[in-house]
N, C-alpha and C positions, 0 to 999 in steps of 0.2 A: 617611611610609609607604614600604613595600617598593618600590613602585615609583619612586618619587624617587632610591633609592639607585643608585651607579655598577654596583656589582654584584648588580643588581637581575637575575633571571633575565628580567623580559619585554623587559630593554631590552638582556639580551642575545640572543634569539632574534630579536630584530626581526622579527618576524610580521606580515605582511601577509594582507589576505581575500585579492587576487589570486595569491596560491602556490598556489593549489589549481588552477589552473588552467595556470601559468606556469612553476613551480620541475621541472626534467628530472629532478630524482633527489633522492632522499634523500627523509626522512618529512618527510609533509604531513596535513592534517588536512580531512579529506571526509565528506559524508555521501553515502546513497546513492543522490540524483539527482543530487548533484555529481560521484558517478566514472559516471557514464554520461556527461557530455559529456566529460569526462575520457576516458573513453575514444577518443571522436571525433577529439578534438584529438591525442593521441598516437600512433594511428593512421596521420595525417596525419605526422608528425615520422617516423615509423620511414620510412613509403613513400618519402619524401623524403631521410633518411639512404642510401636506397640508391639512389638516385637514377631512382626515379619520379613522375612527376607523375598522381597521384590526385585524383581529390577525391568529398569523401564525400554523403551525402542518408541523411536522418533523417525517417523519418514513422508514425507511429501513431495509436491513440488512447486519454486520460489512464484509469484506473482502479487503485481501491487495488489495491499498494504501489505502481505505477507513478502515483498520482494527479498528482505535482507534477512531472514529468518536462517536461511542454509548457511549464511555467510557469518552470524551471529554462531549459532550452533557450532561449527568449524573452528571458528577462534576461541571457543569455552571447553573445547573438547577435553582438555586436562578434569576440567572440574566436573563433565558428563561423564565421566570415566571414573573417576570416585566413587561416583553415585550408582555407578551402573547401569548406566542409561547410554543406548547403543545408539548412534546417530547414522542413518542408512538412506542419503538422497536419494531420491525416485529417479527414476527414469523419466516417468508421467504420473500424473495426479491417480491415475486409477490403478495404475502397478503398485503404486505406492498404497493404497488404503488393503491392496489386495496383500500386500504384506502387513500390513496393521494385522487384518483380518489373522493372519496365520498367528499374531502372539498370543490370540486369545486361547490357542489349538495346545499351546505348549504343556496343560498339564494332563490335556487327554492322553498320554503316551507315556512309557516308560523312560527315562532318564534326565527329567525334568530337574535344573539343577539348581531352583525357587520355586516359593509360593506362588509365584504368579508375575506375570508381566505387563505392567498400563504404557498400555500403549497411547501417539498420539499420532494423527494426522492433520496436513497443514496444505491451505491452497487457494488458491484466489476462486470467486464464484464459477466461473467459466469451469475451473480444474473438476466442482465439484457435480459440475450438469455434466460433465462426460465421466464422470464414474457413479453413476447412479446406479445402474449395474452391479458393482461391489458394494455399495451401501447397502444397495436393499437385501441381499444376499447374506452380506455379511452379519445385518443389522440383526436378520433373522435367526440365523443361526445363533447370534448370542454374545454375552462377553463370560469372564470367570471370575469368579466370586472374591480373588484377590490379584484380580487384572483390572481391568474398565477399558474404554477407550472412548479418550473425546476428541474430535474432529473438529479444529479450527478452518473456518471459514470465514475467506477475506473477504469484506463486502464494498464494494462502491461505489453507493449510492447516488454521490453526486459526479461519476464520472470524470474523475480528476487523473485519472490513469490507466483507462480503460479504454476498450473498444462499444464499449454498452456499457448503460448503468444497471448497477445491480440491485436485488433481495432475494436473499436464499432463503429466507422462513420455509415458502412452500413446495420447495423443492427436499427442503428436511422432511418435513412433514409428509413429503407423499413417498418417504420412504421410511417413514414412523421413526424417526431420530428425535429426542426431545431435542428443545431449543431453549438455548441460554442467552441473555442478551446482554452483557457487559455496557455501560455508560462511560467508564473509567478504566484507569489501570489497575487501580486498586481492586475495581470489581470485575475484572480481567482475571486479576491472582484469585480472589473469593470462588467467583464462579467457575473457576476452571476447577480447581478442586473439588467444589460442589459435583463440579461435573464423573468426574471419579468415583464419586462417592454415588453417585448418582446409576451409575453404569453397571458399578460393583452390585448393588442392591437390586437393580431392576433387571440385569442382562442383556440392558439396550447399550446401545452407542450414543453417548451423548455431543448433542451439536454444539457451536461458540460459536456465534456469531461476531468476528472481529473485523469492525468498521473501518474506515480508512484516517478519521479523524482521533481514532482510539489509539490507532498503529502506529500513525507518523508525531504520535506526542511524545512526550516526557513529563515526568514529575516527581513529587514528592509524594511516596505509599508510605503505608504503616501497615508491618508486617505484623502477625500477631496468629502462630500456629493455633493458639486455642480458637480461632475462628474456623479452624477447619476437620475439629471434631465433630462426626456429625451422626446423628443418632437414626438408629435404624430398628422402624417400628417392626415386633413381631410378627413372623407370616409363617403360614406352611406349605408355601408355594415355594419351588423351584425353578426361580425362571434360567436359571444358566446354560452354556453351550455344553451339549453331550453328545453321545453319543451311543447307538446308530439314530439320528433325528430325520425322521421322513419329513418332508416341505408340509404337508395334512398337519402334523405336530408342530410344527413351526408357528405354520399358521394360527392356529386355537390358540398357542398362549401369546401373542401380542394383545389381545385385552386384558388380561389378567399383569403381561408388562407390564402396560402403561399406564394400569392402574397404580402399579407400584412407586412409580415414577411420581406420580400427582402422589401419592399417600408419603413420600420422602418428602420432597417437596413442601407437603404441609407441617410434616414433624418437624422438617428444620426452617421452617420462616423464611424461602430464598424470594418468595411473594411478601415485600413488607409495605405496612401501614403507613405512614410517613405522617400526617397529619389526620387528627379522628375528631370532631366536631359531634356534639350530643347531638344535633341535627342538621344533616347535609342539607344545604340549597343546592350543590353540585357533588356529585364526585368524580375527581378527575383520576384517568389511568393512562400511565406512559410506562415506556421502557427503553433500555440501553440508552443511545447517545438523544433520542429525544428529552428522554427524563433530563438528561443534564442539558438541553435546553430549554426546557418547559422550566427548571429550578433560576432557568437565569433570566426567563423573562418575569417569572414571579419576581423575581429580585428586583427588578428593574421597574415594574410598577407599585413597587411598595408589601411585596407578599414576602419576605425572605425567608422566614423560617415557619417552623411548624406553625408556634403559637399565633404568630398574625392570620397563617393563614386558617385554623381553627376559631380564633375572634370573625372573622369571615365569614365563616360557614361552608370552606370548602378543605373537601376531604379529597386525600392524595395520597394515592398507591400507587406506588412503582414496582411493575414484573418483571421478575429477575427470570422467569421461567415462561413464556410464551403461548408453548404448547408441551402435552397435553395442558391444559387449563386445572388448577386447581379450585375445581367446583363447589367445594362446602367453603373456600377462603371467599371468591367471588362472590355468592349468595350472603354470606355474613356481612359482607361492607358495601353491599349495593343496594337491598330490597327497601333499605328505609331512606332511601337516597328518592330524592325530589327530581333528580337529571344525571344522566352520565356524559360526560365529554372522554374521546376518548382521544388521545395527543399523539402521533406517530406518522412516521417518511411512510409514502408508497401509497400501497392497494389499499390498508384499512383491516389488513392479514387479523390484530388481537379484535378491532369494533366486531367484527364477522363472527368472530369466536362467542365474544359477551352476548352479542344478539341470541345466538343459539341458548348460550346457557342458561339465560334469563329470558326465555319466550314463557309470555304466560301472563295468567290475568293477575294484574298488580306489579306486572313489572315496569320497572322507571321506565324513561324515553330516553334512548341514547344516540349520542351524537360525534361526530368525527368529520365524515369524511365530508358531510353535507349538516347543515345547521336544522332547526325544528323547521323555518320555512320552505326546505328541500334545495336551497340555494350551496355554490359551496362554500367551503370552511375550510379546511386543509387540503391541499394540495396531492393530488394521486401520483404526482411526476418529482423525479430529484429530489436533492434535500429539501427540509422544512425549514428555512431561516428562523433568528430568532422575532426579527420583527413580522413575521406572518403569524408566529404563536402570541405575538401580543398583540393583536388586529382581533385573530378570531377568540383568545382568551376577554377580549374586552367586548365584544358583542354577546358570547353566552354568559359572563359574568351579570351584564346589564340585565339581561332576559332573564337571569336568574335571582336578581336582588343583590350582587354580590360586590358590595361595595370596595371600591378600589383605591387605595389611599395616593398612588402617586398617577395621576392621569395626566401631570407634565409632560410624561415622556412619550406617552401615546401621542401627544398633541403633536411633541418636538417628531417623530418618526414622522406623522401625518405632514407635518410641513417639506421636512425631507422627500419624500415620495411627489409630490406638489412640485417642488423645485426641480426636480430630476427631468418631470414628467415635460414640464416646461422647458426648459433647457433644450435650447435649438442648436446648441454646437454638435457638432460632428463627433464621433463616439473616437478616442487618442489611438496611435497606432498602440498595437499589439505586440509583443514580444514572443515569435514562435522557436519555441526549441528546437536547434539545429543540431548536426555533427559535429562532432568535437573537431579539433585543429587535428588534420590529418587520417581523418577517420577513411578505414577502407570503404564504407559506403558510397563515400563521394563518388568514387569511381565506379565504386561494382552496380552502383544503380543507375548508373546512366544505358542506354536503348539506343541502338542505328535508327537513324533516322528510316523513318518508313517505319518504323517498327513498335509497338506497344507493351505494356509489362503491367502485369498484377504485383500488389504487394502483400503484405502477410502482418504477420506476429514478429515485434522484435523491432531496433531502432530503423531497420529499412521501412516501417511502417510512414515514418516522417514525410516522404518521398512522395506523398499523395499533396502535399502543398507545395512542391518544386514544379521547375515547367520540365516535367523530366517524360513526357506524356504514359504515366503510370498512374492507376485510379484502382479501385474498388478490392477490398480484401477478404479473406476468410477467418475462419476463424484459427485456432493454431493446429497445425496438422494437414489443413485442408488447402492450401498452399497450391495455387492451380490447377484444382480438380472444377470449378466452375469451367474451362475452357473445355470439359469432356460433355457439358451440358450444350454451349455453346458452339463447338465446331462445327456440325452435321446444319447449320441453320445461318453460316455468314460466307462471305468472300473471303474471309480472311484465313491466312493457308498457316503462319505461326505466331506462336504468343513467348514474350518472355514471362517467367516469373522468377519472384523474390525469395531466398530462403534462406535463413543461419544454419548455422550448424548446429546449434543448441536445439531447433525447431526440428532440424534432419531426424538428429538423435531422439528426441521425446516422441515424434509420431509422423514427421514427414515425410523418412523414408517410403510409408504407406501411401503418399501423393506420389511420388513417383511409380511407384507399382502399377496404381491403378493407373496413371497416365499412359504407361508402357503397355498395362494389358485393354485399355481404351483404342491404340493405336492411335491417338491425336500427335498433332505438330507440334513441340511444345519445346521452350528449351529454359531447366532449370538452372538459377543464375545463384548458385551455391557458395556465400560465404562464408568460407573457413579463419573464423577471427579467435579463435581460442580464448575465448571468454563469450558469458552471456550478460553481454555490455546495459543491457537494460535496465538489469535488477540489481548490478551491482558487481560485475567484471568477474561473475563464478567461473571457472574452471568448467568445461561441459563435463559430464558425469563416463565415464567409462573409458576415458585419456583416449579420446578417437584421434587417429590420423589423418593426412592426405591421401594416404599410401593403402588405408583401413576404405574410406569414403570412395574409393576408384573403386576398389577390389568388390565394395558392395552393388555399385550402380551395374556395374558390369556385368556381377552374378543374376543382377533384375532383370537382364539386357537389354538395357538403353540403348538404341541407336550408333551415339558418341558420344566419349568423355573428352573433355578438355581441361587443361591444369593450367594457369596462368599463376605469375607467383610475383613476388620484390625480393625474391632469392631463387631460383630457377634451379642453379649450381645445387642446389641441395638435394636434388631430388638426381643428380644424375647415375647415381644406382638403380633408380627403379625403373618399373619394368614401363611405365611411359614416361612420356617428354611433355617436360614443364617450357614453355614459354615465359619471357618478361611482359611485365603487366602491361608495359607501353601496346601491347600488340593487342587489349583486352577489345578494342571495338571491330579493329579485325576479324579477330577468332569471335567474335560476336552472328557477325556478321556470314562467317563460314556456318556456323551451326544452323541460324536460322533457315540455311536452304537444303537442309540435309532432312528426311522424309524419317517421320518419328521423334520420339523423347530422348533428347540429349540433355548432357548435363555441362554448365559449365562451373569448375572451381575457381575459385578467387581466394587464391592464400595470402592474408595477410596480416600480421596480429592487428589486433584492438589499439589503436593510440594510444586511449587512457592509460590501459593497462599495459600497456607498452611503457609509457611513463612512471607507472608505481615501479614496474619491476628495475628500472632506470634507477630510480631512485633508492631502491632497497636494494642495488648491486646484485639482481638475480636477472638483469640483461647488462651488458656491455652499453656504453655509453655512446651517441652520436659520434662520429670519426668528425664532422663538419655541421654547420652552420652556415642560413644563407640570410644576407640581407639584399635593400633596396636600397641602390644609388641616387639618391633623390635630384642629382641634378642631371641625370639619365631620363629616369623614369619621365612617359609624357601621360602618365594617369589613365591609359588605355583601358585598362582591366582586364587584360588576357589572362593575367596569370589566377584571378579570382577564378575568370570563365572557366578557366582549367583542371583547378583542383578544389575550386566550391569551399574555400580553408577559411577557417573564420580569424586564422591568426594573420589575415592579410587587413588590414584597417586601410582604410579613407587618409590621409594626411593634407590638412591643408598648407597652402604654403602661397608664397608671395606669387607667384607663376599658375595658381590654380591648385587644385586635388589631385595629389598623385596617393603614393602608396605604400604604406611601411609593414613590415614584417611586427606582431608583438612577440617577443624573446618569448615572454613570461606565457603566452598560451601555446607558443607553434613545439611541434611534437619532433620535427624535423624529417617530415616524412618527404619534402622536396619533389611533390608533385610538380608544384608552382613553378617551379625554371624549366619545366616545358613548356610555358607560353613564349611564344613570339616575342620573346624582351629580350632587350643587350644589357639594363639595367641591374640586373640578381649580379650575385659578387656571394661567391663561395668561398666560406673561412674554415680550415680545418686548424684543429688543436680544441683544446678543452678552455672554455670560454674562465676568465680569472675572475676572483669573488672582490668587487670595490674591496677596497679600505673603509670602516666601519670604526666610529667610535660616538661614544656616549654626549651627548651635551650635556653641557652643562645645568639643569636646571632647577639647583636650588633643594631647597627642603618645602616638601609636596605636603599641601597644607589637609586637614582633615576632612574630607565632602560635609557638605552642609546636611542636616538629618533627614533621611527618607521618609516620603510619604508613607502613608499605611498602606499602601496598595499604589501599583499601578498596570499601565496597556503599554507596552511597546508593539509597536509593529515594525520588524525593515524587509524594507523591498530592496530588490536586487537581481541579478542574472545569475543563474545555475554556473557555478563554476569559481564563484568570486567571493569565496567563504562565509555565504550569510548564514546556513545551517550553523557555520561554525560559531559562530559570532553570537548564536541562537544558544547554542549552548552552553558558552562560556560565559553569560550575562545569566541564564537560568539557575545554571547552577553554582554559581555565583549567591544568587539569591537564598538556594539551599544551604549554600554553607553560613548564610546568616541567619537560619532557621528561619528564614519564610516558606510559606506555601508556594511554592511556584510551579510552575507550566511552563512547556513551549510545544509548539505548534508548529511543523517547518512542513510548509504546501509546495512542493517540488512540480508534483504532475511528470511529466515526459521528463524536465529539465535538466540532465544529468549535462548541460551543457547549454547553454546561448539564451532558454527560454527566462518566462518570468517565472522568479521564486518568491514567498511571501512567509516569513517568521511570527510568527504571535509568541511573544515572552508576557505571560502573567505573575503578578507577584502579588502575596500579600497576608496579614497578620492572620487571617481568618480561614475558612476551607474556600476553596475555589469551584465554581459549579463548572463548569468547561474549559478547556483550555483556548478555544477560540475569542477574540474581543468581538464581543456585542457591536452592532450599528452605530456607528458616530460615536462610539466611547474610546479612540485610540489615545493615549495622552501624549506617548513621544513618537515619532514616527523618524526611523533612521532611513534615508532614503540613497538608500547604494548604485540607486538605476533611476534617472529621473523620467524614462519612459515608462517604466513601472510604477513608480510615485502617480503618477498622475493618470494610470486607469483605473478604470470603471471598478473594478474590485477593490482596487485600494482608498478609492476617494466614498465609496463605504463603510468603511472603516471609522476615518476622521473627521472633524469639525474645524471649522475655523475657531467657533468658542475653545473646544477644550484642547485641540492637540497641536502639541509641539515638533516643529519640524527641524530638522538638520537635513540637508540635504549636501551631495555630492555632485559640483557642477562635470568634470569630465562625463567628455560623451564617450556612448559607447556605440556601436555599430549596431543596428538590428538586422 
């Protein structure tokens, strides 16, 4: 094999995991919670190259694309702790920036044991609209002169894991944060540091705007510390936090900030030029993840680098800074410009800016969100595909003179869109993300009959597409507080609702308060699963108990508490009485007629994470094992009905569809043998590993030599190693020194849903990690329900992509 040889490439990279974390310079291979402690750590090494003694603090709280961020942070902890960089999970998104807030306090006082502390904050959009409050406050008051704080915010856009799609631009903005907008990983690392440096110098807080396509990538950066010296133009202004600062003093110097902020900004070029043409027929301006699609639809019409698109006549700047606007960089590369386009998701947040800047007689005509004819042009809603940027890129090109050398591919989309549009089949089934094999939701979210339920924040959210008659949610915290608006105006005397304990802890306790001091009917339906299964099976923060969670509701004074458990015995110390879970629609049913806010508990760990810790021997192992008698079974489906397990599969057979257990998903949480079957057959002992040996096969000949590039796409079901499979072919490609990318689109899927991998590879820089429309070249298809939707037959061609496909079916 390849790898045995001398001049095998992996044994010449000698690749280690730790370089991602360790290596000062040159290309490394990250994803994008790995360059966020990345960041930290380098941070650290720059302060210290110049000889100060910093140290950092990290606190927020987990949500998509930021979901694995705590959980990254947590396993790097050795190498944050070197550095000096204190990692301090939130409670909530706005505890957490409120503690940012304090590191910037640390040198106002006596015993200060550093120069200063850079802090950072980390949170999905939603975390950062309910601590606006501490933003602006804190913003105000300032940062220190060898602290900074930049505030990562998760955005997304196209709603791939959210309750809403998102833009925080102007929620920064109206709490005067600059904004950074990252396109990459690379420019992830750049601009976060920038951001630093940014914060240090002006005394604001600097925003990151990190996207969801940024997040969930990987690739290949080039680290390179001289990119993150940055020069800080003379002033005799001190904008830093002091002290005693009246809110009047606060006030007056944020002009004089944000002046500073645009005046860094310009010393250090984080606004750059990309292509300059002696005279514009267009200038176009994009930023973050737009920019790296606006660079691939150039590419793809024949524009790819500067030089063509300078022969053109079209000029191209990408802002790295948003807001404040740097207004002598803007005026310099626009007033001699014949037209502006201006390329970006959403509202139109930088065209609104430009317009302002350049009001005035002799300023170009600028264009975005609507074309010269007032018609539109880009999109105000979701993302911006890249074929919508080569649509409206080739109408203001035309208008503009702007000759386009490859209109092939315009043509080819256009036929695309023609076919689609035509296309009278019925749209393929869908693949919705379910519960894992065994998951306590199955249970805890089922309702008596007669009875309805809200849901919330958290994988019981899913339960709004079950027939479980549960519907409409809030946002996180706010967890059946709509039934205190609602009661005074229906017939309806109680409600259930949905709630983790992750949600309890970060801000739900306060839904229960206010339910209790509302005096509505209400009975919360409280699972205690010891992990926040959503984001990645974290630990909830503050090691809360059963025994903690009673002692709280009690002190609120609910009504009644009730403890149901799949251990009962454990609890028989304390001061109440746990019931078995079989009793749960029962004691369901008791609460709902009891006058006031009850709470019911549902203790039972997380399957998943019931199964890591299985596997790492930090739980005891299944005592039994249940299978399906197949010449028993008459394919009823009780025991699905029962416990909703996805480890129960369809079995056809000579006799019709009956029903088998899969080993390889079921958790053994043995709901299922409380249906109505004679068929289940219970095996106790520790199941034996086959007999395993090697085939024979030969001496494995050389691969035939790789294209210069290519598109992988595989589809597949959340659960069935595509991420992994994503990785191990990406960076794979690293260790051959290609450019590669990957792209792993999960959404909810941490189980049943559809997954989608984008691996790019190739000699040259890569503008996205996502594959363009119709450019997939292999397509590995792991799920052929997913193969063949609507998302993924976008992707492919019949011309150019190659398929392998995997005939076993799977269940949806």
């Amino acid at each position: 094999m390849a790898l045995d040889r001398p001049d095998s490439p992996l044994k010449r990279v000698g690749f280690e995991l730790s370089e991602d974390f360790t290596r000062e310079r040159g290309t490394i291979w990250l994803s994008g919670t790995q360059a966020i402690v990345r960041l930290l750590l380098d941070q650290h090494r720059l302060d210290k190259s110049r000889g100060w003694n910093t140290r950092g603090f990290v606190s927020g709280y987990r949500g998509s694309p930021l979901g694995g961020v705590d959980v990254m942070l947590s396993r790097e902890r050795a190498h944050l702790d070197d550095a000096g960089v204190v990692f301090e999970p939130g409670v909530n998104e706005d505890l957490a920036a409120t503690a940012v807030w304090g590191t910037q306090q640390v040198n106002l006082f006596p015993g200060a044991t550093c120069d200063g502390v850079f802090g950072m904050w980390y949170g999905k959009a939603p975390g950062l609209d309910r601590s606006g409050d501490v933003f602006r406050h804190a913003n105000a008051a300032g940062s220190s002169p060898r602290g900074g704080v930049l505030a990562l915010v998760g955005d997304d856009p196209g709603c791939k894991s959210s309750t809403l799609p998102s833009g925080s631009a102007g929620t920064l903005r109206d709490v005067r944060v600059p904004i950074l907008v990252p396109g990459d990983l690379e420019d992830l690392i750049d601009l976060g540091h920038f951001g630093w440096g940014l914060s240090r110098y002006s005394g604001l807080w600097a925003g990151l705007l990190a996207v969801t396509s940024v997040m969930d990538s990987s690739g290949t950066v080039n680290i390179d510390p001289n990119r993150h010296r940055f020069i800080e133009p003379p002033n005799d202004f001190d904008p830093h936090i002091r002290l005693p600062d009246p809110p009047n003093s606060q006030e007056a110097r944020y002009p004089l900030k944000l002046n500073l902020a645009a005046e860094f900004a310009t010393a250090n070029k984080v606004n750059r030029l990309i292509a300059n043409p002696k005279q514009a027929k267009l200038t176009v301006f994009a930023c973050g993840k737009t920019y790296t699609d606006l660079r691939e639809a150039l590419s793809l019409i024949g524009l790819a680098t500067s030089d063509a698109l300078e022969r053109a006549g079209v000029r191209l700047i990408k802002m790295g800074m948003i807001w404040p606007l740097d207004q002598g960089f803007i005026a310099a590369h626009s007033r001699d410009s014949s037209a502006i386009l201006v390329v970006e998701n959403k509202s139109g947040f930088l065209e609104r800016q430009l317009k302002t800047a350049l009001y005035g007689s002799g300023a170009p005509p600028i264009w975005g969100k609507q074309d010269r004819a007032g018609t539109p042009l880009f999109n105000l809603v979701g993302e911006l595909p890249t074929s919508d940027i080569i649509f409206g890129l080739a109408r203001e090109f035309d208008d503009a003179s702007v000759e386009i050398p490859n209109r092939a591919y315009i043509d080819y989309l256009g036929r695309r869109r023609e076919e689609a549009e035509a296309d009278s089949l019925p749209a393929n089934l869908a693949r919705q993300p379910l519960y894992c094999a065994g998951c306590p939701h199955s249970r805890s979210t089922k309702v008596p009959e007669g009875s309805r339920a809200l849901a919330g924040i958290g994988c019981h959210y899913m339960v709004q597409w079950m027939d479980r008659n549960t519907s409409t949610f809030t946002q996180m915290g706010g967890e059946g507080v709509t039934w205190i608006g609602q009661a005074p105006f229906t017939e309806e005397t109680n409600l259930f609702v949905n709630l983790g304990d992750g949600t309890y802890f970060h801000s739900g306790i306060l839904a229960i308060r206010a339910a209790v001091a509302a005096k509505v009917n209400i009975t919360f339906k409280l699972l205690f699963n010891d992990a926040v299964a959503m984001t990645g099976g974290q630990a909830v923060e503050g090691g809360l108990t059963v025994e903690d969670v009673v002692a709280q509701v009690q002190a609120e004074h609910v009504a009644d508490v009730r403890v149901v458990s799949t251990d009962p015995g454990r609890f028989k110390r304390s001061a109440f009485k746990a019931v078995d879970r079989k009793k749960f629609d029962a004691v369901s049913r008791e609460l709902r007629e009891i006058e006031g806010c009850t709470v019911l508990i549902y203790d039972q760990p997380c399957a998943n994470e019931l199964r890591r810790r299985r596997k790492r021997k930090l739980a005891p192992p299944p005592v039994s094992r249940v299978v399906i008698n197949e010449e028993v079974c008459e394919g009823c489906g009780d025991c699905t009905a029962v416990s909703n397990c996805v480890a129960i599969e369809p079995h056809e057979t000579e006799l019709g569809t009956k029903r088998k257990i899969n080993q390889t998903s079921c958790n053994q949480d043995l709901t299922c043998v409380e249906g109505f079957c004679p068929s289940f057959v219970e095996i106790e002992g520790t199941p034996r590993q086959p007999e395993t040996s090697m085939p024979e096969i030969g001496e494995i000949p050389d691969p035939e030599p790789a294209p210069d590039k290519a598109n992988i796409l595989i589809t597949g079901v959340g659960g069935t190693g595509i991420v992994t499979a994503s990785q191990v072919l990406s960076v794979a490609a690293h260790l051959e020194h290609k450019n590669a990318t990957n792209l792993d689109m999960t959404g909810l899927a941490q189980k049943g849903g559809a997954v989608f991998a984008h691996i790019r590879v190739s000699d040259v820089d890569l503008n996205r990690s996502a594959i363009p429309e119709g450019m997939a070249d292999v397509l590995l298809a792991a799920d052929l329900v997913t193969a063949t939707s609507s998302e993924t037959q976008s992707f492919v061609s019949a011309e150019r992509t190659r398929a392998g496909a995997s005939v076993q079916m799977s269940p949806t």
